[in-house]
C-alpha positions in Angstrom: 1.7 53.5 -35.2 4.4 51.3 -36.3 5.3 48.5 -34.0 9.1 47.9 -32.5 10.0 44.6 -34.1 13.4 44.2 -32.9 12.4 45.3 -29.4 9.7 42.6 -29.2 12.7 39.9 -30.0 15.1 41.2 -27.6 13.1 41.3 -25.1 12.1 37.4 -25.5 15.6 36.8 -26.2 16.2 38.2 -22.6 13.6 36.3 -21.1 14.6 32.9 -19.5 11.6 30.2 -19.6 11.4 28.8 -15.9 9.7 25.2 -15.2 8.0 25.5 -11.8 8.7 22.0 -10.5 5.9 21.8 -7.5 2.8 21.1 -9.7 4.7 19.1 -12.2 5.4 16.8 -8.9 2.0 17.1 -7.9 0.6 15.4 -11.4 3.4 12.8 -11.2 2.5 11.7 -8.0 -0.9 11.8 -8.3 -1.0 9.9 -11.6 1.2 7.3 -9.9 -1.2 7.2 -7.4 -4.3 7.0 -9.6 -2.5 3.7 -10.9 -1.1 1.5 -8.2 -5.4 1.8 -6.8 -6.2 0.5 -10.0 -3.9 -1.8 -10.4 -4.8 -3.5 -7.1 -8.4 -3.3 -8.1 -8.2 -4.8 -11.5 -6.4 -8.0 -9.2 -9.5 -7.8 -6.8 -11.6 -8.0 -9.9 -10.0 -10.9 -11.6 -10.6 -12.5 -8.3 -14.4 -12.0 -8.3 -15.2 -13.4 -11.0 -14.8 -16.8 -10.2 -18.4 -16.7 -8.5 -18.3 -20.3 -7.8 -16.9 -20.1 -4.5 -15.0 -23.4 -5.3 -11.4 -23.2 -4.5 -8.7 -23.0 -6.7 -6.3 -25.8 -7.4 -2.8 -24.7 -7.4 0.2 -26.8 -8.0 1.2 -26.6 -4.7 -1.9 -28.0 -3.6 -1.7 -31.0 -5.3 -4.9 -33.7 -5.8 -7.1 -34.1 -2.7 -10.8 -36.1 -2.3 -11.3 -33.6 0.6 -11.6 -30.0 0.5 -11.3 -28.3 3.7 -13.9 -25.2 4.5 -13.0 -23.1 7.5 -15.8 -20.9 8.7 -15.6 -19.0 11.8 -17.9 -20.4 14.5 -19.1 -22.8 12.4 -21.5 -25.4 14.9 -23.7 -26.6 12.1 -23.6 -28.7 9.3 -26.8 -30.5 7.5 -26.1 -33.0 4.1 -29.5 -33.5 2.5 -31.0 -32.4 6.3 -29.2 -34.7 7.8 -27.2 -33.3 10.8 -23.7 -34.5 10.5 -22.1 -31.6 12.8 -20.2 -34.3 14.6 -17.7 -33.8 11.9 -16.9 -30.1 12.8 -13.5 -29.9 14.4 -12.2 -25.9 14.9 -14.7 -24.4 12.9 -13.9 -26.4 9.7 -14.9 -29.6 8.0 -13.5 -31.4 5.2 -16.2 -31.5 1.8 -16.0 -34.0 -0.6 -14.6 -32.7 -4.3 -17.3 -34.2 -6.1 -19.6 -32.5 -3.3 -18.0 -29.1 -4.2 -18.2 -29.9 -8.3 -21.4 -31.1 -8.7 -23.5 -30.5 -6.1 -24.4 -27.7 -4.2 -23.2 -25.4 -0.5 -24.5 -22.9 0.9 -22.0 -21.3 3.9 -24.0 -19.1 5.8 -21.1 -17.2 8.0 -23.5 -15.2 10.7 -25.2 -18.1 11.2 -22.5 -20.5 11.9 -24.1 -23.7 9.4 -23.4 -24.9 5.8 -25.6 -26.8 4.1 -24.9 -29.4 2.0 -26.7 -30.6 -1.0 -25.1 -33.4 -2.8 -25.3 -34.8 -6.3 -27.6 -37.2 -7.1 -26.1 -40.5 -6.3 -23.9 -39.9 -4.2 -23.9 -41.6 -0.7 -24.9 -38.5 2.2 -21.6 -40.1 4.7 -19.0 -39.8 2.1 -20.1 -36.0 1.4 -18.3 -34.6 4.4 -15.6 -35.8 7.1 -13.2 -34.8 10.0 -10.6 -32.3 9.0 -7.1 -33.7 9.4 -5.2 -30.9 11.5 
């Protein structure tokens, strides 16, 4: 049995290669999708690792003594157990930077308190005061 050489090649010479454009579209969408959610995750992560919870000095922010920490239905604030919720004015009070540096806070959100532990040294009424809204 011999086989048709020429009538193989003619008949891929005659064939036109077609490009079906509905998957292709599918796989460019949904790698473009695959990496804008990464992209905004790889953000989220450069966020979290800053575990300190101290905020982040930006230019526009400029040098402050006082740090302001909002907390939503905040009624509580201790400094070394020392009540000093007097100074809460809408839910935030303003913590001393050396407070946020050196010492230590604990923000407990569900329970509406922070407590304050300062560095050694350093005198409990300068820790915190009244917001400036």
């Amino acid at each position: 049995m011999a086989l048709d050489v020429n009538k193989y090649k003619n008949k891929l010479r005659g064939n036109n290669p077609r490009f079906n454009l509905v998957p292709f579209i599918d796989v460019v969408f949904t790698i473009l999708i695959f990496l804008m959610v990464t992209s905004s995750f790889q953000a989220a992560a450069d966020q979290a690792q800053s575990t300190s919870g101290k905020p982040q000095v930006t230019q526009s922010s400029g040098t402050s003594e006082y740090y302001l920490i909002p907390v939503a239905g905040l009624h509580k604030v201790t400094v070394n157990g020392q009540d000093m919720s007097s100074y809460i004015r809408n839910g935030s009070i303003a913590v001393h930077t050396r407070v946020i540096d050196e010492g230590e806070l604990i923000i407990r959100p569900k329970n509406g308190e922070i407590i304050i532990t300062t560095p050694s040294g350093f005198p409990v009424d300068k820790a915190v005061t009244t917001p400036n809204q």
